[in-house]
LOVEXDO-899779 format. One record per residue (C-alpha): residue in three letters; x, y, z. Coordinates in steps of 0.001 Angstrom, whole numbers, plus 500000, padded with zeros to 6 digits. Example, Ala and Ser with C-alpha at 12.3 -4.5 7.8 and 13.67 -1.06 7.14 Angstrom:
2
rest	c1	c2	c3
ALA	512300	495500	507800 $
SER	513670	498940	507140 $
This chain:
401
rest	c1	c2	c3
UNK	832769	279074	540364 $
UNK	834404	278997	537299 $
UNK	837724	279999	535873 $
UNK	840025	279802	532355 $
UNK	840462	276642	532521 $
UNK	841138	274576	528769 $
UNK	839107	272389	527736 $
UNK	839800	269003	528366 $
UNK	841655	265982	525675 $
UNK	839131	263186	525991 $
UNK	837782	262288	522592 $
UNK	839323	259419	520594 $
UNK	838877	258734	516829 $
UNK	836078	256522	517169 $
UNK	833712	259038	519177 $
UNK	834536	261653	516483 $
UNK	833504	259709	513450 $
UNK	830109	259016	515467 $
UNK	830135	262712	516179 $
UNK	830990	263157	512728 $
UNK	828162	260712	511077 $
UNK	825669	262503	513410 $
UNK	825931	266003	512640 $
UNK	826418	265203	508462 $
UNK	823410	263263	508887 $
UNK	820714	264928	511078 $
UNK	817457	264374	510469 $
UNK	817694	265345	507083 $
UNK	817775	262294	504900 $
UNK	814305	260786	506891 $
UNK	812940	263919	504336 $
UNK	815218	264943	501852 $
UNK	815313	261707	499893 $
UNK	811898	262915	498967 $
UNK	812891	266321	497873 $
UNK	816303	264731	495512 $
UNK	813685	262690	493746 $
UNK	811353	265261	493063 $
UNK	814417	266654	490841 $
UNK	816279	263824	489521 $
UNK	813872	261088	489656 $
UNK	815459	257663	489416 $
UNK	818596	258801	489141 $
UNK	818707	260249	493151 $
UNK	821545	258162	494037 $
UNK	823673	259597	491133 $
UNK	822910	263395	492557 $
UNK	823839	261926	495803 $
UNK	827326	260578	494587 $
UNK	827459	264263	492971 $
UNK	827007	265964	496009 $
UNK	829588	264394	497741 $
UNK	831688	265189	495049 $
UNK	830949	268738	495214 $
UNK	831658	268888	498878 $
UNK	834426	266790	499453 $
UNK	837018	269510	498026 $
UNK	835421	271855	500637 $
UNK	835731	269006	503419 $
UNK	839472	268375	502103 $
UNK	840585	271954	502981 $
UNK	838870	271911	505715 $
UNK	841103	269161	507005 $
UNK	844488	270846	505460 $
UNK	843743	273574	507586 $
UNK	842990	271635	510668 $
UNK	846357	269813	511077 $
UNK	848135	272729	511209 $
UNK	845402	275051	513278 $
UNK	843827	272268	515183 $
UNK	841834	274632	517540 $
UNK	838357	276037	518651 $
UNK	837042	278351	516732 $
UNK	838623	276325	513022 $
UNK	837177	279004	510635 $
UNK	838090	282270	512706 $
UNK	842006	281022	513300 $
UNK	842602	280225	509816 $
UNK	841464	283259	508914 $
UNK	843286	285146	511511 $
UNK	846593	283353	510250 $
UNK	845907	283979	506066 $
UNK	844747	287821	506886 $
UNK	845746	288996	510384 $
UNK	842491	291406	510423 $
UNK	840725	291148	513135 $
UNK	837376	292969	511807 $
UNK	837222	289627	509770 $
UNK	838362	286889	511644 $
UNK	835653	288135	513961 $
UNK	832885	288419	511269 $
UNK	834078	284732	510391 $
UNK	833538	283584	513505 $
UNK	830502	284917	514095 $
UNK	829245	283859	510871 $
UNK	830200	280359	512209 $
UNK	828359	280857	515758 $
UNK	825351	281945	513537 $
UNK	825392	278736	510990 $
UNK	824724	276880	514628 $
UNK	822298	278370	516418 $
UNK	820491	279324	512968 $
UNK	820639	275428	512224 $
UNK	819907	274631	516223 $
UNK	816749	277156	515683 $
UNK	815856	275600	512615 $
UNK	815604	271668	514126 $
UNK	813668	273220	517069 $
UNK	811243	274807	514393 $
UNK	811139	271365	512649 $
UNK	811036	268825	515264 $
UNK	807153	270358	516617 $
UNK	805486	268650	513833 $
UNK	807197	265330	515044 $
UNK	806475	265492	518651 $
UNK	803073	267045	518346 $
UNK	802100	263054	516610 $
UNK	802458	261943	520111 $
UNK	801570	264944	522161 $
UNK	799373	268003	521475 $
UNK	801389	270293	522996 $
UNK	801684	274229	521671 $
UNK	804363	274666	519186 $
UNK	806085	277009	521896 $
UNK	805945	274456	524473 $
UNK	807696	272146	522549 $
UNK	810537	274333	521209 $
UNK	811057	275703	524958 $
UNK	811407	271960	526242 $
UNK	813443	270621	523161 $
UNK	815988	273535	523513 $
UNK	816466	272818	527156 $
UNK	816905	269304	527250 $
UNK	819929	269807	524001 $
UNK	821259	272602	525885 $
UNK	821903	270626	529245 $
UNK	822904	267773	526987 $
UNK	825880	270415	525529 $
UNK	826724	271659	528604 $
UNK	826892	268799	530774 $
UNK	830293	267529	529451 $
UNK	832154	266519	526082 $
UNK	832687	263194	526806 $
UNK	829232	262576	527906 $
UNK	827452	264498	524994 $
UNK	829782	262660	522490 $
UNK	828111	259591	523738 $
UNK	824934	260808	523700 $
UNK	825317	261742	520303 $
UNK	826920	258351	519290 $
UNK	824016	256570	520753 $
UNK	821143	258546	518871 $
UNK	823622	257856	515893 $
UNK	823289	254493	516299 $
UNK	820059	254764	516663 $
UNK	819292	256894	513771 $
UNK	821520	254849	511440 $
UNK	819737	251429	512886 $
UNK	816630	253082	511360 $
UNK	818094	253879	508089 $
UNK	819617	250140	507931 $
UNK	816245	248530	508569 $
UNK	814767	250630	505879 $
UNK	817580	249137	503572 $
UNK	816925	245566	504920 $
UNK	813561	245819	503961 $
UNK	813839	246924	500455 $
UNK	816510	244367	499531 $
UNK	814730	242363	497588 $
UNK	813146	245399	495793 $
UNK	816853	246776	495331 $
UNK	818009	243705	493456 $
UNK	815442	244381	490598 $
UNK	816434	248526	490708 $
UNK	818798	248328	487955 $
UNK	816362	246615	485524 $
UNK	813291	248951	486827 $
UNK	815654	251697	485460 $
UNK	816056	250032	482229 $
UNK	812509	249982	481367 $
UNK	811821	253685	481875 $
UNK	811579	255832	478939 $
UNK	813416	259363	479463 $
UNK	812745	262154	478072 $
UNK	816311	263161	476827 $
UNK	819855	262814	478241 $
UNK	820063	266418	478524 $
UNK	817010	266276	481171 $
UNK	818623	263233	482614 $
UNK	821965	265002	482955 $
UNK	820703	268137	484276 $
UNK	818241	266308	487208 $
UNK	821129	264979	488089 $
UNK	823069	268186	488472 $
UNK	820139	269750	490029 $
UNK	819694	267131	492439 $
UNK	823443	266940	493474 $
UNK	823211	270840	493830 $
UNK	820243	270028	496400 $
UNK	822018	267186	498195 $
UNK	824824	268949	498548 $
UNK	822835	270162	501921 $
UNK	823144	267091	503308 $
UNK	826690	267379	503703 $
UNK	826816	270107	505954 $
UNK	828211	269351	509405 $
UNK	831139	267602	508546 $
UNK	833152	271065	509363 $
UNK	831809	270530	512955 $
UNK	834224	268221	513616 $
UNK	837097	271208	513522 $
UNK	835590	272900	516521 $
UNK	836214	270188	518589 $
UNK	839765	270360	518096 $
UNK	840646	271342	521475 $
UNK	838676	268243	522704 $
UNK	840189	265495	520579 $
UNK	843056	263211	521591 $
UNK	846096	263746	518919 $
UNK	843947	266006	516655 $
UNK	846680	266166	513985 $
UNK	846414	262151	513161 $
UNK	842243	262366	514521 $
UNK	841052	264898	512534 $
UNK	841421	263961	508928 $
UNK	841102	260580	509510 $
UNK	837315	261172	511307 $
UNK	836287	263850	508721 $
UNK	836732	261443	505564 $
UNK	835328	258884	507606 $
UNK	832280	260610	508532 $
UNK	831704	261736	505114 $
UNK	832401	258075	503626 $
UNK	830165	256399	506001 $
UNK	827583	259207	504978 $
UNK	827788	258743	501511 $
UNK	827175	255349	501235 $
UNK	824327	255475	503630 $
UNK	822442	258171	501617 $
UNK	822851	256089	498028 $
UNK	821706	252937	499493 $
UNK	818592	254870	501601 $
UNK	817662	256594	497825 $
UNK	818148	253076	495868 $
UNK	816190	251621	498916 $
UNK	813624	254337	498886 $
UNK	813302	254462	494838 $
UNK	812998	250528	494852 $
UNK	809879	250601	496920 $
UNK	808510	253866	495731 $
UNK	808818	255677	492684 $
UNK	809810	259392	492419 $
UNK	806560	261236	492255 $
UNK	805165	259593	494846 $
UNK	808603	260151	497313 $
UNK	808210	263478	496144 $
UNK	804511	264081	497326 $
UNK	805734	262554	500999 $
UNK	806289	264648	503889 $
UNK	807755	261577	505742 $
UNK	809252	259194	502174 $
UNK	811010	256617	504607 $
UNK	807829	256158	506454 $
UNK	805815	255734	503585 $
UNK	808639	253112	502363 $
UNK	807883	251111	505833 $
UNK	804175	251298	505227 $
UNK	804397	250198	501885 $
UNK	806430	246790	503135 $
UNK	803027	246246	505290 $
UNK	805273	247530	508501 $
UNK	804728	249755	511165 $
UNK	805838	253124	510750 $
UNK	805254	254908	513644 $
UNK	808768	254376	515029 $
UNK	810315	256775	512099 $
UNK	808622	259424	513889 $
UNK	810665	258899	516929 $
UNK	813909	258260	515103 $
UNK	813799	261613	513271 $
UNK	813059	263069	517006 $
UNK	816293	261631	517952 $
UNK	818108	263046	514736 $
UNK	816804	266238	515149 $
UNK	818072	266427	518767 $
UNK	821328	264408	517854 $
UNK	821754	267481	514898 $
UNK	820862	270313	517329 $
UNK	823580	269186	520304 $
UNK	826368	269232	517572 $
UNK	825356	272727	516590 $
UNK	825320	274312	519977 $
UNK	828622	272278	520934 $
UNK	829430	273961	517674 $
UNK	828460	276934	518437 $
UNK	829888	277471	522265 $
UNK	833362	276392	521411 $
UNK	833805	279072	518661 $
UNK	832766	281300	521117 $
UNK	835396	280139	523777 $
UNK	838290	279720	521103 $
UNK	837629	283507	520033 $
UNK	837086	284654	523766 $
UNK	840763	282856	524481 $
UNK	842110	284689	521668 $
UNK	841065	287878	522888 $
UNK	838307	288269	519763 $
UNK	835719	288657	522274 $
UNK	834554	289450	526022 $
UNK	836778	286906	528568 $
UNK	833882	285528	530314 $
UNK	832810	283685	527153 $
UNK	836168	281797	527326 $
UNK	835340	280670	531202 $
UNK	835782	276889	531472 $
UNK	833158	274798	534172 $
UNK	835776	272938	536071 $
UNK	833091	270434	536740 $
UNK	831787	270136	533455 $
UNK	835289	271246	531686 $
UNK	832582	273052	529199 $
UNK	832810	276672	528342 $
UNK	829193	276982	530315 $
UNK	828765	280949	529335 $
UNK	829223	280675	525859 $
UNK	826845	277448	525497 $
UNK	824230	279874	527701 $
UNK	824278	282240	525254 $
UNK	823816	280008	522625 $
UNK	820860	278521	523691 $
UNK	818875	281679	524453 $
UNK	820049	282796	521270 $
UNK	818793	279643	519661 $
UNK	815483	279726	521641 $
UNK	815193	283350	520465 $
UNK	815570	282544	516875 $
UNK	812927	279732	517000 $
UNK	810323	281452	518427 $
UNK	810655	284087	515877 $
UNK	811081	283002	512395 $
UNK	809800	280416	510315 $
UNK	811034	277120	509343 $
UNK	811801	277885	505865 $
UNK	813265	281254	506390 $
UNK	815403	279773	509071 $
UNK	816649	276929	507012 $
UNK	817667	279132	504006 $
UNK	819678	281668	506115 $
UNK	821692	278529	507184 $
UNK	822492	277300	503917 $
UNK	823162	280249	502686 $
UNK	825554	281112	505544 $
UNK	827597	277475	505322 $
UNK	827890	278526	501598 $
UNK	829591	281795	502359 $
UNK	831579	279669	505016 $
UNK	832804	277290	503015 $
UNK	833964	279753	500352 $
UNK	836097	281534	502580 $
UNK	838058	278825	504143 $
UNK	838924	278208	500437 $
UNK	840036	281324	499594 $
UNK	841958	280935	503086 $
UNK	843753	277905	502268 $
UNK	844868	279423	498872 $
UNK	846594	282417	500521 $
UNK	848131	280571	502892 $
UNK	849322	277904	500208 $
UNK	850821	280880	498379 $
UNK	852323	282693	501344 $
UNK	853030	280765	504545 $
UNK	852558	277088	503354 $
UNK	855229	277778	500331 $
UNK	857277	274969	500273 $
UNK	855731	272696	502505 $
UNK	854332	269376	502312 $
UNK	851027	269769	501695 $
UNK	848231	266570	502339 $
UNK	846518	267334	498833 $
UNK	847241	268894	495946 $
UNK	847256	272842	495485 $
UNK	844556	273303	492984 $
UNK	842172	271264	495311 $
UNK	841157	274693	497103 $
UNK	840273	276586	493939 $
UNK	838363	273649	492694 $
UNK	836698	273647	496220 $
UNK	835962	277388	495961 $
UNK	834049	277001	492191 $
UNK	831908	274244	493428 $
UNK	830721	276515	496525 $
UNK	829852	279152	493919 $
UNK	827942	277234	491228 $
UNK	825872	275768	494554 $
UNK	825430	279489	495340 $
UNK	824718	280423	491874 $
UNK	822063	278036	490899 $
UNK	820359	277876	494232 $
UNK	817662	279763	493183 $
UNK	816799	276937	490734 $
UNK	816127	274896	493489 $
């Protein structure tokens, strides 16, 4: 039996960061410090640095917003309270639910080629039993799935720190490898850089996660901003030192031409390997419970706010999850995946997160102009505007890509 019950107050500052640092990493960096290189070349960690730049004025309205609208559904409320029209907020929020069980759909999609090392299963098989297992992991409780996705954090950043340890002594001698490399030109220098940090700038998606969770988080006003700039901190050093690491053992082409670079960075130390196939399992399943957490509680916080049918805002007094909503996002999410490719699947999300991201800064600036006017505000007023440009140069020269 279930009833309207809220959701429950149980996550502290320290499982939200983890939370955080899991769904900003993923699986993503086990590949895409292959995929930097391949544009930038030695100068990866530079487009990393970049990125971060590029999406921390995103991730800083993000958090303006938060404080003062610290509920489910982060996107949709804000933009209920800068526009009051409810065709939008709803489109919003739905654009949100989609950016999670696209990216859910898209993990599923990638984590067959992982499994199917160790098992021969049939691609369907797979995605049917991986859904499952992340979708009981959502539903069966806040506190326990923000464990379970600290753990496989752990876990997954363990990994990445072992590749690190490995490479140190090849990291030392990075700097003067750089200095005997003949370039080109500074202007193809400067823009692999710039083409790189437009790429990498996809690694930075999930930090807005964290605002969904709002409802769920102990003192959210004095949690949230603390375990967004955390996350994304913790994040950003990891992914320079993984791409010095990586570049120190490696060199670009050769990342590049790697369908698994970390692995290849193991093998080349003489080490085993196989073990970065089951880490990126773990990330993969680690990225797809924060999506359909993700994805369930925006559909509870609009259900509560009348935005949607009732039954969607239904909270499992046993589980104190919204069990309806995270239903329907897994069927939707097992749907997806067993319809549309990989690539297709991963481009509709980045595209979406792009149009997401612009639109909470075109949010904040309304509501800096109208309802925020003459209050205290955490950063400075221009911060949304420049968040807003960087989201549209991303979108702009994606295509490049």
């Amino acid at each position: 039996m279930t009833e309207l019950y809220k959701l429950k107050r149980s996550l502290s500052l320290s499982a939200v960061i983890f939370y955080g640092v899991g769904a900003i990493l993923g699986a993503g960096i086990y590949v895409l410090v292959g995929e930097v290189s391949r544009v930038s070349g030695y100068f990866s960690p530079l487009s990393f640095l970049l990125a971060a730049f590029i999406a921390l004025f995103s991730a800083l309205s993000y958090i303006e917003l938060s404080v003062r609208f610290p509920k489910s559904a982060g996107e949709a409320v804000y933009v209920n309270n800068a526009f009051s029209l409810r065709w939008l907020t709803q489109l919003v929020g739905l654009l949100v639910v989609a950016t999670g069980v696209v990216s859910a759909a898209t993990m599923a999609t990638g984590v067959v080629g992982y499994v199917q090392w160790f098992f021969s299963w049939h691609e369907s098989v797979v995605i049917l039993l991986f859904i499952v297992i992340v979708g009981a992991i959502a539903i069966w409780g806040i506190k326990q799935s923000a464990w379970a996705v600290a753990l496989i954090t752990l876990v997954e950043v363990g990994g990445l720190l072992y590749v690190i340890f490995i490479s140190a002594d090849n990291m030392l001698e990075f700097p003067a490898r750089i200095a005997q490399i003949e370039f080109q030109s500074v202007d193809s220098v400067v823009t692999g850089i710039f083409l790189g940090g437009f790429l990498a700038f996809y690694a930075y998606i999930g930090f807005e996660d964290i605002v969904n969770i709002a409802e769920e988080i102990k003192q959210p006003e004095q949690v949230l901003p603390k375990a967004i700039l955390y996350s994304f901190a913790i994040a950003t050093l990891l992914y320079v030192a993984i791409s010095i690491a990586a570049l120190s053992v490696l060199n670009p082409q050769q990342l590049a031409a790697s369908s698994a670079p970390l692995a290849d960075v193991v093998r080349h130390q003489g080490l085993d390997a196989s073990w970065i196939g089951v880490i990126s399992i773990l990330a993969v399943t680690n990225g797809a419970i924060v999506q359909l957490i993700m994805g369930a509680r925006v559909l509870y916080g609009m259900a509560a706010n009348g935005l949607l049918p009732k039954p969607l805002a239904r909270i499992n007094p046993i589980t104190s999850t919204p069990v309806i909503a995270s239903v329907v996002c897994v069927l939707l999410t097992l749907l997806l995946a067993l319809m549309f490719p990989l690539g297709g699947l991963a481009q509709a999300t980045s595209i979406i997160v792009l149009v997401i991201f612009s639109i909470v800064n075109v949010t904040l600036i309304k509501l800096t102009r109208e309802s925020f006017k003459g209050q205290q505000m955490l950063y400075p007023k221009w911060v949304p505007y420049v968040g807003l440009m960087l989201c549209l140069m991303v979108f702009v020269l994606k295509p490049l890509l």
